[in-house]
C-alpha positions in Angstrom: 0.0 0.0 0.0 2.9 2.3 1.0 4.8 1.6 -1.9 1.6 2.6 -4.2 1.1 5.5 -2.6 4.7 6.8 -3.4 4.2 5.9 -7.1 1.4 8.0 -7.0 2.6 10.7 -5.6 5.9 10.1 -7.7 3.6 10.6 -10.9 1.7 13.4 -9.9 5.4 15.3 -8.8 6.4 14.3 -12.2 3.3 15.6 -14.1 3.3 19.2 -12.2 6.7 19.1 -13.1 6.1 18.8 -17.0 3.5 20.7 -17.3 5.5 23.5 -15.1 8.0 23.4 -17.5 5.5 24.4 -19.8 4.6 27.6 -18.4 6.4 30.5 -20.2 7.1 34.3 -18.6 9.1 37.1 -19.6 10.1 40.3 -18.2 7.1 42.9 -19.7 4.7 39.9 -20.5 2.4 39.7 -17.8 -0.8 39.7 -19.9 -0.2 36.1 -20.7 2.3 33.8 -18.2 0.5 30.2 -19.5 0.6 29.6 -22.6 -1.7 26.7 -22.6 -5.1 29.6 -21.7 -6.4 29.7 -24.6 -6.8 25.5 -24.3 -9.7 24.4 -22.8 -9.0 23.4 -18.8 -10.2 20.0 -19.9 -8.0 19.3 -22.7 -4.6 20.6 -21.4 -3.4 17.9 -19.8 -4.1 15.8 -22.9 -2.7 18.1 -24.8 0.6 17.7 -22.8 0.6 14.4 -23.5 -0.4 13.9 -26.9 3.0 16.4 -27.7 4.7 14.5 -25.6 4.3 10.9 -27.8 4.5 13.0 -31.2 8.0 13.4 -30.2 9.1 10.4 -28.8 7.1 8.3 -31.6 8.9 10.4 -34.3 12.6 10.6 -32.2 12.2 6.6 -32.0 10.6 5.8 -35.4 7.5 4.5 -34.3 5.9 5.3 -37.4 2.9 3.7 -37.3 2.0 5.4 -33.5 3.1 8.7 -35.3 0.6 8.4 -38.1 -2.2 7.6 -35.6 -1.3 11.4 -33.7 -1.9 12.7 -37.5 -5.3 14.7 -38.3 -7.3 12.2 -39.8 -9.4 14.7 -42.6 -12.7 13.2 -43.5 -11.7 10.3 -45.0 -13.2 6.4 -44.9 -11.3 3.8 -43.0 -10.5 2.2 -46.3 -8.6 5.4 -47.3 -7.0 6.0 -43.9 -5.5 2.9 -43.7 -4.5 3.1 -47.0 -2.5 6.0 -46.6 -1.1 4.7 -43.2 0.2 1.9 -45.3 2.4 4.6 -47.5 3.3 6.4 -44.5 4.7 4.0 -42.7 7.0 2.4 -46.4 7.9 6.0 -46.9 9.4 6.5 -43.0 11.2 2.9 -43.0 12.6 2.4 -46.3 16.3 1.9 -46.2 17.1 3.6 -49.9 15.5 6.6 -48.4 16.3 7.8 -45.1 14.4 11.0 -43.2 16.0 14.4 -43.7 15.2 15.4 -40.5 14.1 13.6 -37.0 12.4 15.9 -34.5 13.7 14.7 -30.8 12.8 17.2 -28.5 9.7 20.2 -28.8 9.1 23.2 -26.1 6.5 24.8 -27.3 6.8 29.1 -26.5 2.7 29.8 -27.9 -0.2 28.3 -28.1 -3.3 30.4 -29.9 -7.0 29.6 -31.3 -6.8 29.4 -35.2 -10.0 30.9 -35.2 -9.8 31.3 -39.2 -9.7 27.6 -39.7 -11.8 26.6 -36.7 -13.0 26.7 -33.0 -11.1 23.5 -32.4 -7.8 24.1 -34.0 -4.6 26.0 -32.5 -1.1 27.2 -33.8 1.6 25.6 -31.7 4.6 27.2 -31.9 7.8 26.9 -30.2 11.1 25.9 -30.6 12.3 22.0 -32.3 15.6 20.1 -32.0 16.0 18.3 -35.1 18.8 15.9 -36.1 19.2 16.7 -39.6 21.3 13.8 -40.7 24.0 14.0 -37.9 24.0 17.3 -37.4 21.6 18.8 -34.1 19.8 22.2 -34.8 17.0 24.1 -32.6 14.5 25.6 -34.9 11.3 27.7 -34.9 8.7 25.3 -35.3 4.7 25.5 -36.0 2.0 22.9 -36.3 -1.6 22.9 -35.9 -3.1 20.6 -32.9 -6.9 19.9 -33.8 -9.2 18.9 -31.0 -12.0 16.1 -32.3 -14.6 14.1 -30.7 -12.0 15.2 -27.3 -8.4 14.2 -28.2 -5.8 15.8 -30.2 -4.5 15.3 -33.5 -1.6 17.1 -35.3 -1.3 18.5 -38.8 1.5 20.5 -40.2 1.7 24.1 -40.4 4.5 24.1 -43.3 7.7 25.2 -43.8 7.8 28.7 -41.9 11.2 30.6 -41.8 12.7 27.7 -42.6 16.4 29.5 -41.4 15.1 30.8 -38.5 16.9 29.6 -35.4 15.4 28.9 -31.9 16.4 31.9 -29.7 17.7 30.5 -26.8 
């Protein structure tokens, strides 16, 4: 019993600890300290966590995981898993190896896209890419869509593609 009650509260010390770690200030910005309030309460915390396993499914090329985190548009199961097939040749093919492996996120803002829709937000922050075996921090943005009460992800596109994470 003791020893459950520990892991408990290990978890819980561990969770306010990531999601602290989330929490952006800076001298002059007091108008917004967390940049998760624009989420709803509800969905934060999944939120967290779907991030979370969109980097370490990419960093350890678990690419069918990674394609389940995607934003599945309106599409029949026939055609999803049709295109989950592709993805997952295309990432582990041999004779073609990723440009780029994301292994580490921290996203810096998160805002309503209110021109695409009431469930979909810009995440931007900064990315840690190995780009073949070379380690850079870029600016990074993605959409995160919320449907039927998890997240998916879609990409943003290329934005600034030079410009550097400022440390």
């Amino acid at each position: 019993m003791k020893q459950t009650t520990r892991k408990i509260k290990l978890q819980v010390s561990i969770f306010m600890l990531l999601l602290s770690s989330f929490v952006v200030s800076a001298p002059g910005q007091c108008e917004k300290t967390n940049i998760f309030e624009e989420v709803p309460i509800s969905a934060r915390n999944r939120l967290i966590e779907r991030l979370s396993l969109r980097v370490e499914y990419e960093k350890t090329g678990q690419w069918e995981k990674l394609y389940d985190l995607l934003y599945p548009p309106d599409m029949g199961e026939v055609e999803y898993n049709k295109r989950k097939e592709e993805y997952i040749r295309i990432n582990t093919d041999p004779t073609e190896p990723r440009n780029r492996i994301l292994i580490e996120f921290i996203p810096r803002e998160i805002t309503l896209a209110t021109e695409i829709g009431k469930d979909t937000y810009y995440v931007e922050g900064c990315a840690t890419f190995q780009i073949k075996k070379e380690i850079i921090k870029k600016y990074d943005i993605f959409f995160a869509h919320l449907v039927n009460g998890d997240w998916f992800f879609s990409s943003f596109g290329e934005v600034e593609p030079n410009k550097l994470c400022e440390q």
